[in-house]
C-alpha positions in Angstrom: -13.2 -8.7 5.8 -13.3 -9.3 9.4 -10.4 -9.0 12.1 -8.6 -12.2 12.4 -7.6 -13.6 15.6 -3.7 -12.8 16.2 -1.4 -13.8 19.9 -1.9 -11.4 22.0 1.5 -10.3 22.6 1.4 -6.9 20.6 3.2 -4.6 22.7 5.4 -2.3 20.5 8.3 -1.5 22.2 10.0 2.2 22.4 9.6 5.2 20.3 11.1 5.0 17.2 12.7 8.7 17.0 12.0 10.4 12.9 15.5 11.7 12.3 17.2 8.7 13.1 14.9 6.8 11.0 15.4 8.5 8.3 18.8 8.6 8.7 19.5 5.1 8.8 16.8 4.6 5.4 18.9 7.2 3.7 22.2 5.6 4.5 21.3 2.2 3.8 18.2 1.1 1.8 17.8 4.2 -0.7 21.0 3.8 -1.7 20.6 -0.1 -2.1 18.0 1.1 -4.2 20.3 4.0 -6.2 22.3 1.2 -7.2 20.1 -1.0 -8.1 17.5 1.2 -10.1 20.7 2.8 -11.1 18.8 6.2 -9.9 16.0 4.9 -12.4 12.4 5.4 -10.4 9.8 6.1 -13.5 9.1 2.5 -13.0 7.8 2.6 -10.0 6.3 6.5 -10.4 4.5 6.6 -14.0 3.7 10.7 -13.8 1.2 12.3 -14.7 0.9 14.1 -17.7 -1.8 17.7 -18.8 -0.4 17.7 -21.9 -1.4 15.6 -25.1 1.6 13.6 -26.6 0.1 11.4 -29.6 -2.6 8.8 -30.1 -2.3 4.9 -30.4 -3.9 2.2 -30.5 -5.2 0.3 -27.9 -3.2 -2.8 -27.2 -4.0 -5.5 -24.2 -2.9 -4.5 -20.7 -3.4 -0.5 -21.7 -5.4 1.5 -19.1 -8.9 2.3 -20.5 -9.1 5.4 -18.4 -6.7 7.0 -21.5 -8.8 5.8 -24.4 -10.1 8.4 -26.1 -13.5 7.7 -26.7 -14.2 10.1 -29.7 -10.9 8.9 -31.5 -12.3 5.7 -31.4 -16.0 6.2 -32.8 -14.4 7.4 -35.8 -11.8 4.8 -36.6 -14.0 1.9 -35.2 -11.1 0.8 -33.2 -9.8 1.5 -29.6 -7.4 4.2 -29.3 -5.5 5.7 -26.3 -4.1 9.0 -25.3 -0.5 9.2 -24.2 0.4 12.1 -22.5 3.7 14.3 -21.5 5.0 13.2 -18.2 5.0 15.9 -15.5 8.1 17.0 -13.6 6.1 17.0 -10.2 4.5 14.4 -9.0 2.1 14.7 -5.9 1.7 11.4 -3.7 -0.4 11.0 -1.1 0.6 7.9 1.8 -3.1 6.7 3.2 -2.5 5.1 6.3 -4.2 2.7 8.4 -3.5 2.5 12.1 -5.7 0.4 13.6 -5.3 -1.8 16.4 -4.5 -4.9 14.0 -1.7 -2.5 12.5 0.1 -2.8 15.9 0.7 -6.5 16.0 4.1 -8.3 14.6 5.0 -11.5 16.0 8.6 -10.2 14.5 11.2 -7.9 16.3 9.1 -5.3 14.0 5.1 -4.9 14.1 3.0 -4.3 11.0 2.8 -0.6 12.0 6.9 -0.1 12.0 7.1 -1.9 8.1 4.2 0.9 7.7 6.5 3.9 8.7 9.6 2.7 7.2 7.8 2.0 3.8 6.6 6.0 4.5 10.3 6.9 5.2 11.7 5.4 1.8 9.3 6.4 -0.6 8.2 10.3 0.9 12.4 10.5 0.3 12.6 9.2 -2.8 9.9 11.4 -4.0 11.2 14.8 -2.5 14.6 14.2 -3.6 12.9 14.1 -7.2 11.3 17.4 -6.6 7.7 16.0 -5.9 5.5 16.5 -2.8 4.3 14.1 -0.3 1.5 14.1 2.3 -0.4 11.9 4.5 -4.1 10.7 6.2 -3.9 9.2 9.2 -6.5 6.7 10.4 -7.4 4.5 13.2 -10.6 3.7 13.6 -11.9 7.2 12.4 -9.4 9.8 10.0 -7.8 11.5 12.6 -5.3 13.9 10.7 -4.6 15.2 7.3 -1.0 16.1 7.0 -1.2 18.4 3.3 1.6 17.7 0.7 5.2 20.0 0.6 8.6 18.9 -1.0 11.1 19.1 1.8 13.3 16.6 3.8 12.4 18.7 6.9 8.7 17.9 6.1 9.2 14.4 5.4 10.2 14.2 9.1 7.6 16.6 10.5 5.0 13.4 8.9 6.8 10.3 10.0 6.9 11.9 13.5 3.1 12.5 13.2 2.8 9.3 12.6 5.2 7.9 15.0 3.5 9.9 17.6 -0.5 9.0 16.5 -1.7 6.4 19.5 -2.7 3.1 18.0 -6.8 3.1 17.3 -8.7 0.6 19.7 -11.7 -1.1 19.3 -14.9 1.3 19.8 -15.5 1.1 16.5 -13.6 -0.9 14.5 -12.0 -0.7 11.0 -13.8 0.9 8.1 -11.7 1.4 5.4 -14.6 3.3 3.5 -14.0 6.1 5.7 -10.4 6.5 4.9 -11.1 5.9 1.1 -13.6 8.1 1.2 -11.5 11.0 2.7 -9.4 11.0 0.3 -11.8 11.4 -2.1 -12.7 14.9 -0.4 -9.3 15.9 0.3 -6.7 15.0 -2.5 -7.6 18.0 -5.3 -5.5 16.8 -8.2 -4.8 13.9 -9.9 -1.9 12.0 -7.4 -0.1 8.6 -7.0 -1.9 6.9 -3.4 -0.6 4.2 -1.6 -3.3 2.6 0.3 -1.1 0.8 3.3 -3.1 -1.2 5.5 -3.4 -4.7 6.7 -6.9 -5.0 5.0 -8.3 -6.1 8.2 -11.6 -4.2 7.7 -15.7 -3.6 7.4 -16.8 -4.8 4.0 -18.1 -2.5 1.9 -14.4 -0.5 0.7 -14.1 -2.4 -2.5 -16.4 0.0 -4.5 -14.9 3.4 -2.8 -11.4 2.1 -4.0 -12.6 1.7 -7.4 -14.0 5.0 -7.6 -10.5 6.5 -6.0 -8.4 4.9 -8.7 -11.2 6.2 -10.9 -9.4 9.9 -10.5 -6.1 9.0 -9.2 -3.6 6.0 -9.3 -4.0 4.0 -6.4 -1.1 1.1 -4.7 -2.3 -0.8 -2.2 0.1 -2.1 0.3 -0.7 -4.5 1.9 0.8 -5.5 5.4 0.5 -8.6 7.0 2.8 -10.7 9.8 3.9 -14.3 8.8 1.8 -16.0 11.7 -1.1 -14.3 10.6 -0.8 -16.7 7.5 0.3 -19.9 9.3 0.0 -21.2 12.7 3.2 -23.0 14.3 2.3 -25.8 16.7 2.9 -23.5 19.8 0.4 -25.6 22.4 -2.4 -24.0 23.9 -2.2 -20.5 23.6 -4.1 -17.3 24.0 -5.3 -15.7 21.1 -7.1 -12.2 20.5 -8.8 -10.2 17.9 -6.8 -7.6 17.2 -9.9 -5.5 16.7 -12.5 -6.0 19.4 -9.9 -7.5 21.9 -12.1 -10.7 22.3 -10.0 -13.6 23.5 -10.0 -17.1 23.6 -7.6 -20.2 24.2 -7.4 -22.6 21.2 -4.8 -25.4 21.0 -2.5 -25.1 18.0 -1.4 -28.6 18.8 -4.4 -29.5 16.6 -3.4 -30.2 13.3 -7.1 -29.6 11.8 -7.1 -26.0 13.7 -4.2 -25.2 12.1 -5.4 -26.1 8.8 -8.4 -24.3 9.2 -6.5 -21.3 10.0 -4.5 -21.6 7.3 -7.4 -21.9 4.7 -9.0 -19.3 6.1 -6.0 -16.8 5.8 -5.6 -17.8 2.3 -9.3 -17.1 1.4 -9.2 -14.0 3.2 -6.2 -13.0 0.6 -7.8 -14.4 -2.4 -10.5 -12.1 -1.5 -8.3 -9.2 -0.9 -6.4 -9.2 -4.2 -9.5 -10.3 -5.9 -10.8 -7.0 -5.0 -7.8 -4.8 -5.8 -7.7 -6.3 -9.3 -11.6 -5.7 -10.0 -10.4 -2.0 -8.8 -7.6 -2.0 -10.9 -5.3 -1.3 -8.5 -1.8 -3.1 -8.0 -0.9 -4.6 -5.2 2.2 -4.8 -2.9 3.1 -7.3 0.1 5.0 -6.1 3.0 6.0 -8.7 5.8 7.4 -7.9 8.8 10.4 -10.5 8.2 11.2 -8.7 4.9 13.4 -6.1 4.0 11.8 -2.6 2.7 14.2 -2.5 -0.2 13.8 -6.1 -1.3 9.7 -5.6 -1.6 10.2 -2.3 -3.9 12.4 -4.4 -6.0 9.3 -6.9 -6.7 7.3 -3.9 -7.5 9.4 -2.6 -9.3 9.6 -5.5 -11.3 6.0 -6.1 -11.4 5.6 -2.5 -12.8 8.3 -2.7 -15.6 7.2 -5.6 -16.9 3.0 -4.4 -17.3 4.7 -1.3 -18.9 6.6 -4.0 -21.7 3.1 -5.9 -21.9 1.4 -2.6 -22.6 3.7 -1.4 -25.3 4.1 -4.7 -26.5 8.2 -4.9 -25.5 10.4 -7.9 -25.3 8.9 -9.6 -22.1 5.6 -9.0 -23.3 3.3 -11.9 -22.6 5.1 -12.9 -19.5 3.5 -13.4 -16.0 3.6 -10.4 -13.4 
C-alpha cells in the first residue's frame, strides 16, 4: 500500500515523560479494564501451551495449526490438539514509526495511541507474571529491546520509544523488514502485536503469514479519522506523509472528496483482506478513541471466536 496524502500539520508537541504515562494508564484505564474484565484477561491472551491436554475434533472456526495430522489419517476425520495453557506468556510489541506514524489531526498523533496501547498491555502482561519486549522501526529496525517481566522495564521500553526520532523519508516504509526481524529475533513461540498504520511497500502480506505461521500475530492497526474522510476545509495543503511531496487540492470539491473517501476505503478492504488470508486478527485504534474502549471490542471479538470454536452459546454469531 502506498503513503496516502495527509495535512501537513504533523508537529507532535512535547515529550511525553514514561513514568507519568504509565502512571496515569495504571490509575485510570487498567482499572477500567479490572472492572470490567473483572481481572479476567485469557480472552484477550490465549497462552500457550508444551504440554498435551486431549484430542477433539475439529469443529469450524478451530485453528488448523493444532490439527493433528496423524490423528486424523487414522480416524478419517479432522482432529485437533488442545494443549495445557502456560503460566508465562512472552509478547513481543512490533512497532512501526515511520513518518506517517507521526501524524494525528487530533490533540493525539497516531504515534501517541501507539505508546499508550504499549503502556496498557506491556502492564497488564507483567502484572500477570509474563514478559514483554519490543522492535522498533522507522524506515529500517532500529532497536531490539529483549523481553523481562518488570514494571521498571516496562518504563525503560516506553521511554525507548518515546525517545526514538520519527523515521523520514529516505527510504520509505517496508513492513517486510520489520516482519522479517522478528522472524530472526523472537526464539519461542510468543503473542505479536503488529502496530502500525499499514502505510507500506507491498510485498508484507506473505512475511506475516509466515510469522503467524510460528507465533500468534495481532495487528493493530492505527489510523487518524481524516485520513478516512475529508471535511470540506477549502483549499489546503496536503503532504505524503512518506516522501514529503506536497500539493494543494481543494476539498471544496465534492468529487475530490469522494475520491478520497473511496480510495481510503479500498485501501482498508485491502488491509484486512490481507490480515484475514494471514490469519491474523485485527484491531483499530483511532486517535479520537479511548485505549480502553478499543480493548473492549477486542476483547469481545476474541470471546466470541473462542464460543464459535467450541461451539458455545453465541456460536454462529457475527465477530
Amino acid at each position: 500500500m502506498s503513503a496516502s496524502p495527509v495535512p501537513v500539520e504533523t508537529s507532535g508537541g512535547p515529550g511525553i515523560d514514561a513514568e507519568t504515562l504509565l502512571r496515569r494508564i495504571e490509575w485510570t484505564v487498567l482499572r477500567r479494564l479490572d472492572g470490567l474484565l473483572q481481572g479476567d484477561y485469557r480472552t484477550l491472551f490465549r497462552g500457550f501451551g508444551i504440554d498435551l491436554a486431549d484430542l477433539r475434533e475439529y469443529q469450524p472456526h478451530d485453528d488448523v495449526r493444532y490439527i493433528d495430522w496423524n490423528v486424523t489419517a487414522r480416524m478419517q476425520s479432522p482432529y485437533v490438539r488442545e494443549f495445557l495453557q502456560d503460566r508465562e506468556v512472552a509478547a513481543w510489541f512490533l512497532l512501526d514509526l515511520s513518518g506517517s506514524v507521526g501524524f494525528g489531526s487530533q490533540p493525539r498523533r497516531k504515534r501517541n495511541v501507539a505508546l499508550e496501547f504499549v503502556a496498557v498491555l506491556a502492564r497488564v502482561l507483567t502484572r500477570h507474571g509474563n514478559k514483554v519486549g519490543a522492535i522498533l522501526y522507522s524506515d529500517q529496525v532500529d532497536q531490539v529491546i529483549p523481553p523481562r517481566g518488570s514494571r521498571r522495564h516496562v518504563l525503560h521500553m516506553l521511554d525507548r520509544i518515546a525517545r526514538h526520532p520519527e523515521g523520514g523519508a529516505r527510504r520509505g516504509t517496508d513492513l517486510g523488514e520489520l516482519l522479517a526481524r522478528a522472524q530472526s529475533v523472537i526464539p519461542r513461540r510468543s503473542i505479536v502485536f503488529l502496530i502500525s498504520d499499514f502505510i507500506s511497500a507491498p510485498g508484507w502480506e506473505s512475511t506475516l503469514a509466515r510469522l503467524n505461521r510460528r507465533h500468534e500475530v495481532v495487528g493493530i492497526r492505527l489510523y487518524d479519522p481524516l485520513e478516512v474522510e475529508m471535511p470540506d476545509l477549502g483549499l489546503v495543503v496536503m503532504q505524503d506523509a512518506e516522501t514529503g511531496e506536497q500539493m494543494f487540492v481543494d476539498t471544496h470539491d465534492r468529487r475530490f472528496r469522494e475520491r478520497f473517501a473511496a480510495a481510503a476505503q479500498a485501501r482498508e478492504e485491502a488491509l484486512y483482506e490481507a490480515l484475514g488470508s494471514a490469519g491474523v486478527d485485527g484491531v483499530e485504534l483511532a486517535t479520537d478513541e479511548r485505549i480502553d474502549e478499543a480493548l473492549l471490542r477486542f476483547s469481545t471479538m476474541r470471546k466470541r471466536r473462542s464460543q464459535l470454536a467450541t461451539g458455545g452459546p453465541s456460536a454462529g454469531a457475527g465477530i
